[in-house]
C-alpha positions in Angstrom: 99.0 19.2 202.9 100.6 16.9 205.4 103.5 14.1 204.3 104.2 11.0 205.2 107.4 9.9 206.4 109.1 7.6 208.2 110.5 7.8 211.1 112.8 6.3 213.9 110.6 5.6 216.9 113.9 7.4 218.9 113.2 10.6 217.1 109.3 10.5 218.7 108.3 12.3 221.3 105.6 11.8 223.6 103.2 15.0 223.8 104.0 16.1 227.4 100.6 17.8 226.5 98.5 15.1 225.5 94.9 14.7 227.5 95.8 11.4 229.2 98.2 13.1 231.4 96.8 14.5 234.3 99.6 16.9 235.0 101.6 17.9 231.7 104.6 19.6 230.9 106.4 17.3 233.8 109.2 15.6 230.7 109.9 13.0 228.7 110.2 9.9 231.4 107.6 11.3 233.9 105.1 11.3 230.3 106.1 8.4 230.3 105.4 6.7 233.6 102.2 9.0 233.5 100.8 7.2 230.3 101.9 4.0 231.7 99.8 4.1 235.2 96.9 5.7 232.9 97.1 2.4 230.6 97.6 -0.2 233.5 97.0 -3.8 231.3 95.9 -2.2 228.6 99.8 -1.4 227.9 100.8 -5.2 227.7 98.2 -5.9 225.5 99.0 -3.3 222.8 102.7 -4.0 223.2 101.7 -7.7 222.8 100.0 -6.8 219.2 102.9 -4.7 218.7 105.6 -7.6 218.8 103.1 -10.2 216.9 101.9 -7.9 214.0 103.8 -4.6 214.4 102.1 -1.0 213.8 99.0 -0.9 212.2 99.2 0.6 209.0 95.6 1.9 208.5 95.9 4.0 211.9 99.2 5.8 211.5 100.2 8.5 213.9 100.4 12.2 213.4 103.4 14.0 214.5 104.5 17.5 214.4 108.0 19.1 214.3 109.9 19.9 218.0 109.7 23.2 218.0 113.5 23.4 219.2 115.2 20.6 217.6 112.9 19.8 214.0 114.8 16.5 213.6 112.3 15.1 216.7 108.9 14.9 216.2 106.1 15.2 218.7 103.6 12.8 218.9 100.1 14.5 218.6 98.1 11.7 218.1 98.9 7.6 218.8 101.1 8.1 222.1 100.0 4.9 223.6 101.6 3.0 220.5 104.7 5.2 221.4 104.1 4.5 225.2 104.1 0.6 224.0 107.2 1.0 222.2 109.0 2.8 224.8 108.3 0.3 227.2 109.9 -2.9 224.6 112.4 -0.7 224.0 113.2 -0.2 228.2 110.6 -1.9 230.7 112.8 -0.7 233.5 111.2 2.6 233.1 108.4 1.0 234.1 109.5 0.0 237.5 107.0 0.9 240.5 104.9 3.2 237.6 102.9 -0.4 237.0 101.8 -3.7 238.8 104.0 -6.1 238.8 102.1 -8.3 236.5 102.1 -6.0 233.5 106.2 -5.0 234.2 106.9 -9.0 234.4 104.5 -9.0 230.8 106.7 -5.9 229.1 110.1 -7.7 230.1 109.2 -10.9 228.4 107.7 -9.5 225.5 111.2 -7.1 225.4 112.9 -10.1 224.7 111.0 -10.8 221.5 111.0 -7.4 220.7 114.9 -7.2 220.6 114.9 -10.1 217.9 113.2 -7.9 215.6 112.8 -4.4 216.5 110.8 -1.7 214.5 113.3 0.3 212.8 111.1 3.0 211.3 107.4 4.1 211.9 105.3 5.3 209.3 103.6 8.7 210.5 101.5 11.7 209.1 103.8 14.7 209.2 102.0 18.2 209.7 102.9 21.7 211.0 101.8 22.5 213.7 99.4 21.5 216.6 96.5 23.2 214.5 96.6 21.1 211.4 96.0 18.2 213.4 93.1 19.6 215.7 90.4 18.6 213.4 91.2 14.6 212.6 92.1 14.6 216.5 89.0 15.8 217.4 87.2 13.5 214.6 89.0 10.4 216.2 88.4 10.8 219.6 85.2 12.9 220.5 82.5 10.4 219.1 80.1 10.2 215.9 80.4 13.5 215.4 77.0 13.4 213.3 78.4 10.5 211.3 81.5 12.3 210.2 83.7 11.0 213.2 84.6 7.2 213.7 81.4 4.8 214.1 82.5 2.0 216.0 81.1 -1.5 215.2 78.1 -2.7 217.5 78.0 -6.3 218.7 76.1 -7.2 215.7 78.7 -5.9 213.4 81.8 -7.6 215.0 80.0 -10.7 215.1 79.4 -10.7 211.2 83.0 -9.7 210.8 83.8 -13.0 212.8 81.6 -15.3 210.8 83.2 -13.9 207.7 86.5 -14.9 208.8 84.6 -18.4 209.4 84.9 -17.7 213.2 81.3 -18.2 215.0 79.3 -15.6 216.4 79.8 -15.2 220.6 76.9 -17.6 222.2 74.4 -14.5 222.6 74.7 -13.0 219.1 73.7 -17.0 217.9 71.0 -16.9 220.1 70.0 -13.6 218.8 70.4 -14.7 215.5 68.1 -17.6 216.2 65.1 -15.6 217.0 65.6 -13.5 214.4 65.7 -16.2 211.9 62.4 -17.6 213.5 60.9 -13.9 213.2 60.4 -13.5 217.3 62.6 -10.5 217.4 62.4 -7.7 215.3 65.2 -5.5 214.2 63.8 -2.6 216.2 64.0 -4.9 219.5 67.1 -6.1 218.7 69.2 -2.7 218.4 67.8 -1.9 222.2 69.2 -5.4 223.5 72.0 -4.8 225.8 74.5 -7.0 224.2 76.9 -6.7 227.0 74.0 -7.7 230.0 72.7 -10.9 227.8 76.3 -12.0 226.9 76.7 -12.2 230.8 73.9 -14.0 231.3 74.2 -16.2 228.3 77.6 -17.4 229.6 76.3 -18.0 232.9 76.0 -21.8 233.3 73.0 -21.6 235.6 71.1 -19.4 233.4 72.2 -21.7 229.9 70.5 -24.9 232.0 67.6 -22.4 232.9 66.9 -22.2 229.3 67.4 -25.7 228.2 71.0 -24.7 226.4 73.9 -26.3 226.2 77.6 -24.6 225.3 80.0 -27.2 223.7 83.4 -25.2 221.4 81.9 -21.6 221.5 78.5 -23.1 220.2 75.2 -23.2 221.9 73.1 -26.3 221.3 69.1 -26.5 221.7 68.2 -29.3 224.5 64.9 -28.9 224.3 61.9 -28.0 221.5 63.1 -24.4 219.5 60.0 -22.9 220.1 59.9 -23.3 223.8 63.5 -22.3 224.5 62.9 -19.1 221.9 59.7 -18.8 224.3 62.0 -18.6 227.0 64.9 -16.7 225.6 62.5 -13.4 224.2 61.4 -13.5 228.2 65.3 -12.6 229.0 65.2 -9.9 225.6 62.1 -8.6 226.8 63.6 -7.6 230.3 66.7 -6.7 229.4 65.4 -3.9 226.2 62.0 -3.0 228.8 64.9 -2.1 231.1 63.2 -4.4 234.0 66.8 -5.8 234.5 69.5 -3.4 234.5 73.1 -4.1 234.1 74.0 -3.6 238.1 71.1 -6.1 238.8 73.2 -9.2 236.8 77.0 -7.5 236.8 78.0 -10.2 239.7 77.9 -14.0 238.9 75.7 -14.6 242.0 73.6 -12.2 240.9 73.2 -14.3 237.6 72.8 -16.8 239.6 69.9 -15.4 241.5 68.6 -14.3 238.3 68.4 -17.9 237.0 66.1 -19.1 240.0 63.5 -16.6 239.8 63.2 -17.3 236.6 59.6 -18.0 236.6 58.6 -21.8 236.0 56.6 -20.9 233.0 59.7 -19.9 231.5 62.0 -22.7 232.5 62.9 -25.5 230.1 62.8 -29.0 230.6 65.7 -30.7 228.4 64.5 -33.5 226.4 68.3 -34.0 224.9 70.6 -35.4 226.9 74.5 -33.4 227.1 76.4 -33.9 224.1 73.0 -34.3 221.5 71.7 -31.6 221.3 70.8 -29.2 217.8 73.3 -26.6 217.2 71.1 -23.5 217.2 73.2 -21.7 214.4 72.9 -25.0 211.9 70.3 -27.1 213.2 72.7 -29.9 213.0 73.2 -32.4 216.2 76.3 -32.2 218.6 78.3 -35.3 218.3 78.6 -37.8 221.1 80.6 -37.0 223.8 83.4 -39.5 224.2 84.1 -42.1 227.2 85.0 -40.1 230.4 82.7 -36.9 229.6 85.0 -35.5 227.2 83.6 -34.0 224.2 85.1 -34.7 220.5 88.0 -32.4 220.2 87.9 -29.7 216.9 89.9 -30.4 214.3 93.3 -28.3 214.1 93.9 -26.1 210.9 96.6 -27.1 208.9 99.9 -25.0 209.6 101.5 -26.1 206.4 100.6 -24.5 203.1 100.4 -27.9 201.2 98.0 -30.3 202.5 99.6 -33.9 203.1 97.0 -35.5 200.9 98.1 -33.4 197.7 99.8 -35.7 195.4 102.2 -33.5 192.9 104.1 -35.2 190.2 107.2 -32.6 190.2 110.7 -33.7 188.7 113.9 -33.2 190.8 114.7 -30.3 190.5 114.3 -26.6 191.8 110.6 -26.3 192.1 110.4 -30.2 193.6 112.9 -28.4 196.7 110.3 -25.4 196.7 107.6 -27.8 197.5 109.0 -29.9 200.2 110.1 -26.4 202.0 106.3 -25.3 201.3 105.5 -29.1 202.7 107.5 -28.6 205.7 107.4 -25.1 206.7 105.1 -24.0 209.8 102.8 -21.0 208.3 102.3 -19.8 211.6 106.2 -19.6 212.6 107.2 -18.3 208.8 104.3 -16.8 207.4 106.5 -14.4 205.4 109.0 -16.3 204.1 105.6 -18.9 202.9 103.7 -16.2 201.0 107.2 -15.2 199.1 108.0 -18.7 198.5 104.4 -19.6 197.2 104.5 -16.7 195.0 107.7 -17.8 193.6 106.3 -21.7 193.5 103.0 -20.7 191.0 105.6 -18.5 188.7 107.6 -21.0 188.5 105.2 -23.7 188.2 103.6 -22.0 185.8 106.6 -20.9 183.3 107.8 -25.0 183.4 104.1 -25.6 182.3 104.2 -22.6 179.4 107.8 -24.0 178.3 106.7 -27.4 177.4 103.5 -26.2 175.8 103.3 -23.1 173.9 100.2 -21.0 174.4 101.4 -17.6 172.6 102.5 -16.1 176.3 106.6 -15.7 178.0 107.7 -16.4 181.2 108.3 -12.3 180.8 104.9 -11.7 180.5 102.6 -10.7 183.4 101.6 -13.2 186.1 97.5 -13.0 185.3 97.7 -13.6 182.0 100.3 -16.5 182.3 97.3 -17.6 184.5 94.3 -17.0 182.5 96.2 -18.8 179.7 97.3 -21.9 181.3 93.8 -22.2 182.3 92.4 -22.0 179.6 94.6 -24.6 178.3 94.0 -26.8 181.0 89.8 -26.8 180.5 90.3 -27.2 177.1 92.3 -30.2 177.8 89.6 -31.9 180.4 92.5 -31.1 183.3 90.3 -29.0 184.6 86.2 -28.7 185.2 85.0 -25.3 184.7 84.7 -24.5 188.1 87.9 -25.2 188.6 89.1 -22.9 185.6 86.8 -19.9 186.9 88.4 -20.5 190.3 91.5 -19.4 188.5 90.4 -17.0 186.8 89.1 -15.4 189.7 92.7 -15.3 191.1 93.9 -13.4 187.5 91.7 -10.6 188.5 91.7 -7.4 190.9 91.4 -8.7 194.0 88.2 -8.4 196.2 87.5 -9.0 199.6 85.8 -12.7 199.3 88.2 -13.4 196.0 92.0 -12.3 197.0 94.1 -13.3 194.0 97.5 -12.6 192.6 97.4 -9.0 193.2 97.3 -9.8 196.9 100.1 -12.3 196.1 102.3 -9.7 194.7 101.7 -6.9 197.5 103.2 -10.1 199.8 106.4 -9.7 198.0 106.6 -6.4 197.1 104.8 -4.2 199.6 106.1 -3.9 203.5 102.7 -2.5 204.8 100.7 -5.6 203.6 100.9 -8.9 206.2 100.1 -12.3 204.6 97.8 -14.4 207.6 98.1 -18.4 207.9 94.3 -18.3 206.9 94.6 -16.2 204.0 97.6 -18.6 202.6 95.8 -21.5 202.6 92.8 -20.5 201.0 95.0 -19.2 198.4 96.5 -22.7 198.2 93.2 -24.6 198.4 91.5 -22.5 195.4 94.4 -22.9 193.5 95.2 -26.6 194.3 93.1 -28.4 191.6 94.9 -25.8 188.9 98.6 -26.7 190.3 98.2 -30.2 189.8 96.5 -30.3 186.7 99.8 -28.6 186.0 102.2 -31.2 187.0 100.1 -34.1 185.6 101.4 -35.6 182.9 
């Protein structure tokens, strides 16, 4: 069975054989410069998700042994990431193998590189070129009947999005509408090119066409639902019949064009001025747009883990310094060092609370049942609702993908292939708020 290891990106070696290079066999730097042309822009943008969130772990690449020197490995599968990473590690190797664009990209990201460079890369270890034959071909040669990778359809991404509470591109909400409203079918909707109405969806000509309006990445109804989902199933209808192709609308003047012919039984009248219309994912109004034209600007996030309106009745002490570094701290310039510090906050918020009233547990004693208990105590003693105790309780327990808890909390401390978010941090602080103040009230 193969191993994994890890391994020093300068003991990787790219496959001089690998099927991106036209001519192979040609060395190590000419590989190289090979892969580099081959990748064009698409090289600064990995090495740019290389230097913000390193390898990723659930794609590691499979090497084999050099067949003259075994302490080098040769890279069977995931040269490009090694591509990437030769290029942080030297963008003059680059020079006159890319456009200047992406070389003046690679040589500022270098720079960041350098700060913090990846020492070791975790990689599947297996003998020989044939070991790795069958996952190669199950990566890159398509569904494969279902056993090879099944990439994610517009649809799919766009759920993944709204999960993440990011909203759905304009076309999938407009998709989503007539679903909703039971004009389009499932079966119609799977032979909707999603690329072709995207493009016209975010044409601004074809939007006013349909009596929509865009404001922050969400499309707003100017008009009655029914006659704009009227008018939208008329632009499904052609694009799943096959009546408008792709090269018909790939141009913005040919979107353009597109919008005019639209025939006038189709074309929607606005009866909502800009700025109040109904969003078509919530049916709620837009608000109104401010003096000048300009529309009312989204709120930010917050990038500290402890909201400014929390109120917690700490003494001086060590855990009263934790929380003004936890009040202070950017999490999206330190999200390590927040996660580890957080952890350390609830542990030790949590022993101060267990010291002063006994409830049969040690601060030696596992981190979930600390929790549980303290909870426990606090519903009993009207600190907390019971809401606000099961919120807790949820956190005690193995985590889950809508529930992440202290399991999740320890991998941030203990586990280098597990990468705390900004957004996952502070909805770890805001279900656990109501519990860490009960805590410190006297």
């Amino acid at each position: 069975m193969p191993e994994t290891l890890p391994i020093k990106p300068a003991d990787l070696l790219i496959d001089e054989e690998n099927p991106r290079l036209a001519e192979p066999n040609t060395g190590q730097r000419e590989a190289q410069r090979a892969l580099a042309l081959h990748l064009g822009k698409k090289l600064s943008a990995l090495a740019t998700d290389i230097v913000q969130y390193g390898l990723n772990p659930s794609d590691l690449p499979i090497v084999m042994p050099h067949a003259s020197n075994p302490a080098r490995y040769v890279v069977l599968e995931g040269n490009r990431r090694l591509a990437a990473l030769r290029a942080l590690e030297n963008p003059e190797l680059l020079a006159d193998a890319v456009s200047k664009d992406v070389l003046t990209k690679v040589r500022q990201l270098s720079k960041e590189y350098q700060k913090n460079p990846i020492d070791d890369a975790l990689c599947i270890v297996v003998k020989n070129r044939e070991e790795a034959r069958h996952w190669i071909e199950l990566k890159h040669t398509g569904l494969n009947e279902g056993a090879g990778l099944f990439p994610w359809g517009s649809d799919e991404t766009a759920r993944w999005l709204a999960r993440l509470g990011k909203p759905p591109q304009p076309h999938t909400q407009a998709l989503d509408f007539l679903q909703r409203r039971g004009d389009l079918t499932p079966e119609l909707r799977r032979r909707v090119p999603a690329t072709s109405l995207r493009r016209l969806i975010g044409t601004p000509e074809v939007r006013e066409k349909l009596g929509l309006e865009l404001q922050n990445g969400t499309l707003y109804l100017l008009a009655d639902g029914t006659r704009i989902a009227k008018a939208l199933m008329h632009l499904v209808n052609d694009l799943a019949s096959g009546r408008t192709k792709v090269g018909d609308i790939y141009k913005k003047s040919d979107r353009v064009k597109y919008a005019k012919d639209l025939p006038s039984s189709v074309v929607v009248t606005p009866a909502m001025s800009s700025g109040q219309g109904v969003a078509i994912t919530t049916g709620e109004k837009s608000a109104k747009p401010k003096s000048g034209g300009r529309t009312a600007k989204t709120p930010k996030k917050r990038d500290r883990l402890i909201p400014r309106d929390c109120i917690l009745n700490i003494p001086k002490g060590r855990i009263s310094d934790i929380e003004g570094e936890l009040r202070i701290v950017r999490l999206s310039d330190h999200t390590n060092a927040v996660s580890v510090l957080f952890r350390v906050f609830i542990e030790l918020s949590i022993d101060s609370y267990i010291t002063s009233h006994p409830l049969g547990v040690t601060e030696s004693d596992k981190l979930h049942k600390k929790l549980e208990k303290v909870a426990t105590d606090l519903e009993t003693r009207k600190k907390l609702n019971r809401q606000q105790a099961r919120a807790v309780r949820h956190a005690s327990m193995k985590d889950s993908f809508l529930d992440p808890g202290v399991t999740l909390l320890n991998a941030y401390v203990h586990n280098q292939y597990v990468f705390p978010t900004p957004g996952e941090l502070r909805t770890h602080w805001d279900k656990l708020q109501s519990f860490i103040a009960a805590m410190w009230t006297p």
